[in-house]
C-alpha positions as CSV (number, residue, x, y, z in Angstrom):
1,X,-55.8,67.1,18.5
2,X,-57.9,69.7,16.7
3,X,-59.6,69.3,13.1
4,X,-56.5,70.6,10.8
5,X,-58.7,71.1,7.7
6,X,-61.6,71.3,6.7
7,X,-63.2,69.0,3.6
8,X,-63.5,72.3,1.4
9,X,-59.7,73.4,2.3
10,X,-58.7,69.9,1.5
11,X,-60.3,70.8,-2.1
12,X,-58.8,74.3,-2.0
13,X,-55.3,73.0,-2.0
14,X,-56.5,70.2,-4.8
15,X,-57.3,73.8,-7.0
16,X,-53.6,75.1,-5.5
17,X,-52.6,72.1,-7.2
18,X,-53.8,72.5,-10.6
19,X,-52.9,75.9,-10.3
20,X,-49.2,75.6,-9.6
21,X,-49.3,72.7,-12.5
22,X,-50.7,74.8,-15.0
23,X,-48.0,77.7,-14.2
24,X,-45.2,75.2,-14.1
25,X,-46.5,74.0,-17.1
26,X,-46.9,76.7,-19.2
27,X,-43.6,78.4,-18.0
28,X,-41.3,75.2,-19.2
29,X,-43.4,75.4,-22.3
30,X,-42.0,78.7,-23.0
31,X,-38.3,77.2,-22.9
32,X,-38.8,73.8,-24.2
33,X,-36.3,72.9,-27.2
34,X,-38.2,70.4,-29.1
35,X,-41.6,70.9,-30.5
36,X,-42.9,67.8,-29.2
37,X,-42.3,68.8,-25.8
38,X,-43.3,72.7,-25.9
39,X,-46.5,70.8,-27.8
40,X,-47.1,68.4,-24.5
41,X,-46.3,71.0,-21.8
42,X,-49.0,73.4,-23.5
43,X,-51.7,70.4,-23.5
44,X,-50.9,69.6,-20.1
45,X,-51.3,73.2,-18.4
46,X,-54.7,72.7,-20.4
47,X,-55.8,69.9,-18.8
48,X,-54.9,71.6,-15.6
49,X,-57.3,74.8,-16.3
50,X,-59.4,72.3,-16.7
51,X,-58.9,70.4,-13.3
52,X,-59.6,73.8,-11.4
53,X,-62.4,74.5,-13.0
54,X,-63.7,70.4,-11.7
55,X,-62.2,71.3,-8.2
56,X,-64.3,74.6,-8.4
57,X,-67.2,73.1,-9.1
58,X,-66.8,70.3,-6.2
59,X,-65.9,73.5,-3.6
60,X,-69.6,74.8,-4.5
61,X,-71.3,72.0,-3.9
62,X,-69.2,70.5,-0.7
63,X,-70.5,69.9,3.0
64,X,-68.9,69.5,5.4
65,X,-67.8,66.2,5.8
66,X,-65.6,64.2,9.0
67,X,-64.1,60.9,7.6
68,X,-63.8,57.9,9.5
69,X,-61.0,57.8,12.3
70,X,-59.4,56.2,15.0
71,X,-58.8,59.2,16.7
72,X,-59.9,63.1,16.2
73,X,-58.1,64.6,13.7
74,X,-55.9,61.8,13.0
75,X,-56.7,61.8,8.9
76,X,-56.5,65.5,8.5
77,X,-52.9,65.3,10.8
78,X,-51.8,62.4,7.8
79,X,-53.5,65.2,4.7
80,X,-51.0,68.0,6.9
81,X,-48.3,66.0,6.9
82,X,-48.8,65.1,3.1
83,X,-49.4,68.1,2.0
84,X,-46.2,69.9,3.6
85,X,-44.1,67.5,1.8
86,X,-46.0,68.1,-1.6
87,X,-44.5,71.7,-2.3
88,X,-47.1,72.4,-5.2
89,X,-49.5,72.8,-1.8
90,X,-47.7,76.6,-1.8
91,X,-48.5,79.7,-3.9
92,X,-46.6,80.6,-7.0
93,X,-44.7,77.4,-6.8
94,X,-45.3,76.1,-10.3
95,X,-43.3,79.3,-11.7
96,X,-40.4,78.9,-9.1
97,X,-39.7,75.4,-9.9
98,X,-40.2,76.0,-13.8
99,X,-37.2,78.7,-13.3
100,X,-35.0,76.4,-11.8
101,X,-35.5,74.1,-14.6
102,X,-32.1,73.6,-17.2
103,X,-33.4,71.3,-19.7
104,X,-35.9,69.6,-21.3
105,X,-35.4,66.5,-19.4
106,X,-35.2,67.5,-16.6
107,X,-38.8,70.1,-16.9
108,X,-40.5,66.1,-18.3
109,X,-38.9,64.5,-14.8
110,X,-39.9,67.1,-12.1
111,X,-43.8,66.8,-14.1
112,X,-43.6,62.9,-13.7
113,X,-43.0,63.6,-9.9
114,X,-45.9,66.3,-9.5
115,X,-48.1,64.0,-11.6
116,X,-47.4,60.9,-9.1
117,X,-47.7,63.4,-6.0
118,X,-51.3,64.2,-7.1
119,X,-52.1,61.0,-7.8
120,X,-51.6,59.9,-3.8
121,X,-52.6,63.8,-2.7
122,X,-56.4,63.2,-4.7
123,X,-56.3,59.1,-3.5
124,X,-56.5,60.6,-0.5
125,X,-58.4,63.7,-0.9
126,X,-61.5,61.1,-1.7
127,X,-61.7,60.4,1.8
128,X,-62.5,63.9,2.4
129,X,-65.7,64.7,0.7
130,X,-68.5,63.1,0.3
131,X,-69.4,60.0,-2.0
132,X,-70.8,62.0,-4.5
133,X,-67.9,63.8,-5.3
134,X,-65.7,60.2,-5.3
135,X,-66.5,59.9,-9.2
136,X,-65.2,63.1,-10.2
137,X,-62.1,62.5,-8.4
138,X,-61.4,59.1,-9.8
139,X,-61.8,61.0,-13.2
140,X,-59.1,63.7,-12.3
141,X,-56.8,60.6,-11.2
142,X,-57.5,59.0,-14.2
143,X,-56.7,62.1,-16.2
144,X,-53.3,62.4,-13.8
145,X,-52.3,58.9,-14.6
146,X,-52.8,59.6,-18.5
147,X,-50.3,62.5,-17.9
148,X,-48.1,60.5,-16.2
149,X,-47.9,58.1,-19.1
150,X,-47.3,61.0,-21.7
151,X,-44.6,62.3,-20.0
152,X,-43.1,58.7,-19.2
153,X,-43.1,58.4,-23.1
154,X,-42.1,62.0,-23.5
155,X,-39.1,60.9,-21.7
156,X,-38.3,57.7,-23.2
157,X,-38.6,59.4,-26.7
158,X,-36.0,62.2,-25.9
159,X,-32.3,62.3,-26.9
160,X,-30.1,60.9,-23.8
């Protein structure tokens, strides 16, 4: 079995990422009915612009890098597989997924699910590059888990 990606395509689809979570974000922004909501999806598309630009920055500075295996290519088969179920992996997703979205609720439910897949897709990412990018990456999961807990009381603050 054959490399499957490189360390710097790995970080490519962490910027496809942010990408597709800053459109999604700013697309159920535009429909959100409470203020409070339309308010939270606008920061969070923020903080997403600001995750590419942080995955930008670790794409310039990258080398290549094979992690640890028990077989070739057995992590980058497990990143494949991960990243074909994680559909904000794929181009012009975030806005697709935002259309599809009827309500408030259920625009704060589909972010809690991106935020969590991001979580385990940059865990894993860190095995990918090299130490000195390990930091930056706990940062952006820190950031992720913050966003996770403003939409989790997003939700819990909402009408039923």
């Amino acid at each position: 079995m054959g490399i499957l990606f490189s360390a710097s395509e790995v970080v490519q689809m962490g910027i496809q990422i942010e990408q597709n979570g800053k459109d999604y974000y700013i697309t159920v922004a535009k429909s959100a009915r409470e203020n409070k909501t339309k308010e939270a999806f606008q920061y969070l598309a923020a903080e997403e612009e600001k995750h590419i630009r942080t995955f930008e920055d670790i794409l310039s500075q990258i080398e290549k890098y094979e992690p640890p295996e028990s077989y070739p290519g057995e992590y980058f088969a497990y990143l494949r597989a991960l990243s074909e179920e994680y559909v904000f992996t794929k181009a012009r997703k975030g806005e697709e997924i935002a259309g599809k979205v009827k309500s408030d609720r259920e625009a704060i439910e589909t972010g809690i699910g991106f935020e969590k897949d991001s979580i385990l897709f940059y865990e894993e990412m860190k095995n990918l590059v090299g130490q000195g990018a390990h930091q930056t990456i706990d940062k952006l999961i820190e950031q992720e888990k913050e966003h996770l807990r403003k939409l989790s009381q997003l939700k819990s603050s909402l009408q039923v």
